[in-house]
C-alpha positions in Angstrom: -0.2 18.9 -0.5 -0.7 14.9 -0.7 1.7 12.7 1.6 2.4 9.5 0.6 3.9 6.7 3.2 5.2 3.9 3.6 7.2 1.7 5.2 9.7 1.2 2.8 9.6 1.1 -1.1 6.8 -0.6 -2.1 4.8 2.4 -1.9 6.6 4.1 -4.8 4.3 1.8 -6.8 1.3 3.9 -5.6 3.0 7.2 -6.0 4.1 6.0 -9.8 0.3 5.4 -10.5 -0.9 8.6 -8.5 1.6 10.7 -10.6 0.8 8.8 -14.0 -2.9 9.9 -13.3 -2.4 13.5 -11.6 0.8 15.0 -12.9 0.1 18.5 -11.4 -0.6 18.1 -7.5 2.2 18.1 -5.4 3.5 15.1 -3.4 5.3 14.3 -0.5 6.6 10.9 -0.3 8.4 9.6 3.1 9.6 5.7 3.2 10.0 4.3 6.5 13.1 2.6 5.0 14.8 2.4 8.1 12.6 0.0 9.8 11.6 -1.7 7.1 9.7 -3.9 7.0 6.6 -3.6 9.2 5.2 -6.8 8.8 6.6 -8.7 11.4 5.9 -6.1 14.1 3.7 -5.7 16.6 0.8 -3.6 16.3 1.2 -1.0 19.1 4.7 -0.6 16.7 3.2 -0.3 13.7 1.0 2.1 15.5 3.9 4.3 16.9 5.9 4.7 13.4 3.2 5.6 11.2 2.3 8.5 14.0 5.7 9.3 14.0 6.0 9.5 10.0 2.5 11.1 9.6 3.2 13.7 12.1 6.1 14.4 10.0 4.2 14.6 7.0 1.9 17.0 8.5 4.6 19.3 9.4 5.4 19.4 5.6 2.5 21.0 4.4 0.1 17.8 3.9 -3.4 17.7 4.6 -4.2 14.2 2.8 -1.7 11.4 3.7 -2.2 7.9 2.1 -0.9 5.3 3.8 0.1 3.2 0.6 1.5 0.2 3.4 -0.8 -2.0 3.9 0.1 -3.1 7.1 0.4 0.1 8.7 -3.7 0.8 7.2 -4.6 -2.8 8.2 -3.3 -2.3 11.7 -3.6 1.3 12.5 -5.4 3.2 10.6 -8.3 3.6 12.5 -6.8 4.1 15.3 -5.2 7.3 13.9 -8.5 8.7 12.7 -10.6 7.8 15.8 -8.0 8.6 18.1 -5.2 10.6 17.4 -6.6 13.0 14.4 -9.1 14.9 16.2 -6.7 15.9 18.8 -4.3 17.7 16.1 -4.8 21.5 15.4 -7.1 22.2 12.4 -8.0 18.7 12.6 -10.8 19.4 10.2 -8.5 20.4 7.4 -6.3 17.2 7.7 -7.4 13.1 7.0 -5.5 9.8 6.8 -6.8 7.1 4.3 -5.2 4.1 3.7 -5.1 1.4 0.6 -7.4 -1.8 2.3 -10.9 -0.1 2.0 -10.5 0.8 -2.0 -8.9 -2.4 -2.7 -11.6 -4.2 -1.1 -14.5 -2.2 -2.6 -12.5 -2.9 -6.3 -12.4 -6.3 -5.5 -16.1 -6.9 -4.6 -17.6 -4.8 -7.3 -15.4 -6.5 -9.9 -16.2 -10.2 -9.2 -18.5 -12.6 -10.5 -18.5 -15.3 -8.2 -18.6 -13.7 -4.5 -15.1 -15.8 -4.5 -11.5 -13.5 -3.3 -8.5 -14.2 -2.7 -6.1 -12.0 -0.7 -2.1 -12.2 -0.1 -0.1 -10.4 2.4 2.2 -10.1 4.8 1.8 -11.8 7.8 0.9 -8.3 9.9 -1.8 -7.6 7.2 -3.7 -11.1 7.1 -3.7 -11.7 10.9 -5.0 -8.4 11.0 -7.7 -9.7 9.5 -9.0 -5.8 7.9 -9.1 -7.0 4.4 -11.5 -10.2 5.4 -13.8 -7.4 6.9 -13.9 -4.7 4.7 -15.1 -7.1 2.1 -17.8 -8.8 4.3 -18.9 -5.4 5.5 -19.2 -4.9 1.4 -20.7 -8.2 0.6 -21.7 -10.5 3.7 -22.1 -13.7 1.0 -18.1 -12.8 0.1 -16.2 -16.1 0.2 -12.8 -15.3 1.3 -9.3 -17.2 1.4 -6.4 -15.3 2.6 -2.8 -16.6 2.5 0.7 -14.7 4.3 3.8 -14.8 2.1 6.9 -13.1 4.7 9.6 -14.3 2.2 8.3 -12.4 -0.8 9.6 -8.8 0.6 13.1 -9.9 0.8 13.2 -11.7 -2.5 11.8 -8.5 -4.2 14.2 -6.7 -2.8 17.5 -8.4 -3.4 16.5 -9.0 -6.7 15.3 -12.6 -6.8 11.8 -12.1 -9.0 13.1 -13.8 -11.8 14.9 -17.0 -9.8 13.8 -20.3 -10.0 13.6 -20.4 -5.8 11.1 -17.6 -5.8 8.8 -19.4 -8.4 8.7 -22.1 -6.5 8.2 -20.2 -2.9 5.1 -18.3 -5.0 3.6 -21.7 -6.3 3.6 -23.1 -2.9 2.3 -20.1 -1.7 -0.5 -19.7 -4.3 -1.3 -23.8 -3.9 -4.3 -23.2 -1.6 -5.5 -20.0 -3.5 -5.7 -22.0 -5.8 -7.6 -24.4 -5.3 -10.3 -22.1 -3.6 -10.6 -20.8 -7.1 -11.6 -16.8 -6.9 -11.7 -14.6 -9.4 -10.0 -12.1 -7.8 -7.2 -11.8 -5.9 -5.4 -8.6 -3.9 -2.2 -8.6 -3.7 -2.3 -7.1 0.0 1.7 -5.4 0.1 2.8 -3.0 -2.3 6.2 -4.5 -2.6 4.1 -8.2 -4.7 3.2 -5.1 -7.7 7.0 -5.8 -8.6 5.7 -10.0 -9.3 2.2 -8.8 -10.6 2.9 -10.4 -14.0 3.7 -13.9 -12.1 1.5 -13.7 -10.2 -1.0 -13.2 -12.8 0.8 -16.0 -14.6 0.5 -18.4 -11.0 -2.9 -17.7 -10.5 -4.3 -18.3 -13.6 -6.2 -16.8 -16.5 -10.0 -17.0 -15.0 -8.3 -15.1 -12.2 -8.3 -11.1 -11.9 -5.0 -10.1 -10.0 -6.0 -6.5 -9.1 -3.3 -3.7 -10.3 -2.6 -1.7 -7.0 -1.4 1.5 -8.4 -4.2 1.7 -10.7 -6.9 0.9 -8.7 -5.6 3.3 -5.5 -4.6 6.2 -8.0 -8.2 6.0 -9.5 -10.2 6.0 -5.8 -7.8 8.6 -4.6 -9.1 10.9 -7.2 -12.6 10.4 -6.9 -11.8 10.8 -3.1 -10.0 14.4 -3.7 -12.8 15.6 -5.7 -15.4 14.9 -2.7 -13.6 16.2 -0.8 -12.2 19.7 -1.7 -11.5 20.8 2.2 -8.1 19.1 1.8 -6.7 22.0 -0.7 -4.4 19.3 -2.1 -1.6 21.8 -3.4 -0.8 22.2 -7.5 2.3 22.7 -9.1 3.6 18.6 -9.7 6.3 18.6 -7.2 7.5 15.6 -6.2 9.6 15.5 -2.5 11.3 12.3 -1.5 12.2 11.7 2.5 13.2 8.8 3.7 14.5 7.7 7.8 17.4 5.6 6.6 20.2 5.9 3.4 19.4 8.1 1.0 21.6 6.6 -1.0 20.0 3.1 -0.5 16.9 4.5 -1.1 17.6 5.6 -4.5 18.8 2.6 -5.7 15.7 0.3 -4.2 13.3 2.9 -4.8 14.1 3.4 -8.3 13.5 0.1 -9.1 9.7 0.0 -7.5 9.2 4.5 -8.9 10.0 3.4 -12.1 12.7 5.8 -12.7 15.8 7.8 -10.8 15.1 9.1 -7.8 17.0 12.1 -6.6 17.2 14.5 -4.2 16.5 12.8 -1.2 16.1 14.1 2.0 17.0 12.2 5.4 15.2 13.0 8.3 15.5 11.2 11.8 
C-alpha cells in the first residue's frame, strides 16, 4: 500500500493527482492536522512528527510513504532514510521519498534559461534543499527563493480570492519577479489552491509547475523501478488524520477536490 503524509491538507492535492493517474492502487492518507502547520517549527520537530506519522503509516500496511509536505522532505527526509529506515524490520521492503527531489528535476529539465524561482514556507527555503537539489542537477542553475508564511492561513480561511491576499502575493512575487525565471515551484502544497494567481502574478513567460501533476507522474515511473514495494491494488482510499475529523473533512475537501468521508482519528 502507498502512504501519503502530510502535515495538514495541502497534501490532498498530491493524492488528488496520484488517484487521477492510478485509480487502482490503494492509498493511505494521514494529515498531521493537529499540528499544522510545520513551517514554523524547528527541525528536530519536524523530524519527530513525520517519524511519529510514518511509523504510523507503516503499521498500516504501507511500504512506500510520500511525504507530499514539503517541509517535512526539505527538513527531514534524509534523515529518515539514512538514519532511522535501516533500523526498522524488513527495512528492505519499505522507503520514504519526498516531493523536493522530482520538483527540482521537473524544474531543471523544463527550463530554458538556467533561471528558477522557488516559493515556500519559511521552514522549506531556510532549509535551503530545493536550492541544492537543483544545483546538484545543474551547477550553472540561477536560483531566487522567496518565503511566504501568510499564504497557509489565507488558503485556509478562505481568503484566495480577497483583495488583501493579492496584494500579500504581489509583494511577495516583487523580487521573483524581477529575477525573471521561467520557472517557478511552488514549494507547499497548500499555494496549488492559488496556482491560477500565481500563474496570473508571475507572468506568461513564466512556467508555474503543477505539483500534483508533476509528483503523480515521477511517483509512477518511481513504482515501476521499483517493484520490491508491492504497492497493494484494489483503489482504496483511507483517510487518518491527528486532529477533528470533522474539521478535516471540511478543509480537506476543499484541497481533495471532493467529500471526504470516513475518517479515522488516531492519537
Amino acid at each position: 500500500m502507498l502512504g501519503v503524509f502530510d502535515s495538514g491538507f495541502g497534501g490532498l492535492t498530491v493524492l488528488k493527482g496520484i488517484r487521477e493517474k492510478c485509480p487502482d492502487i490503494s492509498i493511505t492518507y494521514l494529515g498531521d492536522s493537529a499540528r499544522t502547520p510545520y513551517g514554523n517549527r524547528s527541525r528536530d520537530t519536524v523530524t519527530k512528527y513525520t517519524k511519529e506519522c510514518c511509523e504510523e503509516l507503516f503499521k498500516r500496511g504501507c511500504n512506500l510513504i510520500l511525504l507530499a509536505c514539503n517541509t517535512a522532505s526539505a527538513d527531514t527526509l534524509r534523515e529518515l532514510q539514512q538514519n532511522w529506515l535501516p533500523s526498522l524490520k524488513d527495512s528492505k521492503s519499505k522507503n520514504i521519498i519526498g516531493v523536493v527531489r522530482p520538483l527540482a528535476e521537473e524544474a531543471v529539465s523544463i527550463s530554458k534559461t538556467g533561471r528558477i524561482g522557488v516559493v515556500g514556507t519559511r521552514g522549506t527555503i531556510e532549509s535551503g534543499a530545493y536550492e541544492d537539489e537543483i544545483n546538484n542537477l545543474n551547477k550553472d542553475a540561477q536560483i531566487i527563493q522567496k518565503a511566504c508564511p501568510l499564504l497557509v492561513p489565507l488558503v485556509e480561511e478562505g481568503w484566495i480570492g480577497k483583495p488583501e491576499t493579492n496584494r500579500i502575493l504581489r509583494f511577495y512575487l516583487s523580487s521573483i519577479k524581477s529575477f525573471n525565471p521561467d520557472v517557478l515551484i511552488l514549494g507547499c502544497t497548500h499555494y496549488e489552491a492559488m496556482h491560477d494567481l500565481f500563474q496570473k502574478k508571475a507572468g506568461k513567460r513564466c512556467n508555474v509547475l503543477h505539483t500534483p501533476s508533476v509528483i503523480s507522474r515521477k511517483l509512477i515511473d518511481y513504482m515501476e523501478q521499483h517493484p520490491e514495494y508491492e504497492i497493494k491494488k484494489g483503489g482504496e482510499t483511507r483517510f487518518l488524520t491527528t486532529g477533528n475529523p470533522d474539521r478535516f473533512s471540511e478543509m480537506g475537501s476543499v484541497f481533495y477536490g471532493e467529500k471526504i468521508s470516513n475518517i479515522e482519528r488516531i492519537c
